[in-house]
C-alpha positions in Angstrom: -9.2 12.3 -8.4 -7.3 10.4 -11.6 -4.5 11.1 -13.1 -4.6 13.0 -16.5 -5.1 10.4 -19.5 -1.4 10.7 -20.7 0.0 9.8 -17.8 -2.1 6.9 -17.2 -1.6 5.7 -20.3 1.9 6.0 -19.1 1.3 4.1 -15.7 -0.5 1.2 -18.0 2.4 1.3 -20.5 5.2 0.4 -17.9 2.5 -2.1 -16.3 2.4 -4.0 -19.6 6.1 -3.6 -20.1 7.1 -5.8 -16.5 4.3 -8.0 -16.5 3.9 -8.6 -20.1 0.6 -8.8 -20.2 -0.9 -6.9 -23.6 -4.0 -8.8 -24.0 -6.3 -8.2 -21.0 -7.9 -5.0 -20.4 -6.4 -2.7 -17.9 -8.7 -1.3 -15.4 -8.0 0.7 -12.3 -9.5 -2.6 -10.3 -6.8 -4.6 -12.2 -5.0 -6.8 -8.9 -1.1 -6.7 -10.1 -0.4 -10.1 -8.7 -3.5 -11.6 -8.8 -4.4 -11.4 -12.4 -1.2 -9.7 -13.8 1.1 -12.4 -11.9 3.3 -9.8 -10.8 5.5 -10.5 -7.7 8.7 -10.7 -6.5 11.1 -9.4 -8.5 9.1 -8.2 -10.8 6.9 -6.7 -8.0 10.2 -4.7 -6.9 11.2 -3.5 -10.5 7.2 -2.3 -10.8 7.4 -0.2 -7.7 11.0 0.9 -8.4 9.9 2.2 -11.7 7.1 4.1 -10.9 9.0 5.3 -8.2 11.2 6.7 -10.7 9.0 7.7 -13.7 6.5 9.4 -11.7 8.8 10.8 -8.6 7.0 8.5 -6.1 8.3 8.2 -2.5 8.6 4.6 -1.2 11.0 4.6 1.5 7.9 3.3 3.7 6.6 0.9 1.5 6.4 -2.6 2.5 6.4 -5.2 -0.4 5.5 -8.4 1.8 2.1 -6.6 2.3 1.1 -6.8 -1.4 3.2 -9.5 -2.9 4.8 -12.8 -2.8 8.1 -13.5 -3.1 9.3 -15.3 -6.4 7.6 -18.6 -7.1 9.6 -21.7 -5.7 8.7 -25.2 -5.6 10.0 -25.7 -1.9 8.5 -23.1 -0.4 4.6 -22.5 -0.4 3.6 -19.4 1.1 -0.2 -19.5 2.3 0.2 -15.4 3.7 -3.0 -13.6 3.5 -2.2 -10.4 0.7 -3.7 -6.8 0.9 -5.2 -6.7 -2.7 -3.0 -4.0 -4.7 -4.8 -2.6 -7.5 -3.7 -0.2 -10.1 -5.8 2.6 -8.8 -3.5 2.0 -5.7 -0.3 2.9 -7.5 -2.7 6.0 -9.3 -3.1 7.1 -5.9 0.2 7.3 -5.0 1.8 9.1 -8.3 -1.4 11.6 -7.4 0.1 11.9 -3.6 4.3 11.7 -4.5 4.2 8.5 -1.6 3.5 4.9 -1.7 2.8 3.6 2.0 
């Protein structure tokens, strides 16, 4: 099941919007951090918004899962990432939860 086009286009529009990324072609299997360089901070506004625009429930989400914390040249983290997609955050605007 995907969401109605509107509302993607929505999803894609606040995607843009935090990572500033408005060349590359957004795809469901878009990775957020991988390609999009969305983490951190960023990560957190990205989730917090969706949570918002799209009434998504995220009380059990657990951001060190999916993303790195901001970039810094003293610390080098080598943790192993579950790849977060866009169709993930689809999924969970279809469901009302992100887990």
């Amino acid at each position: 099941m995907n969401l109605p086009e509107e509302k993607f286009a929505e999803l894609l529009d606040i995607i843009r919007k935090i990572s500033g990324e408005y060349t590359l072609t957004l795809t469901r299997d878009t990775l957020i951090e991988e390609e999009l360089g969305v983490c951190g901070d960023d990560a957190i506004e990205l989730i917090l918004t969706v949570s918002k625009c799209f009434n998504v429930e995220i009380s059990g989400f657990n951001f060190s899962k999916y993303f790195n914390d901001e970039p810094n040249p003293f610390y080098n983290s080598n943790k192993i990432l579950v790849p977060f997609t866009i169709a993930y955050l689809e999924r969970a605007i279809i469901a009302g939860k992100l887990d």
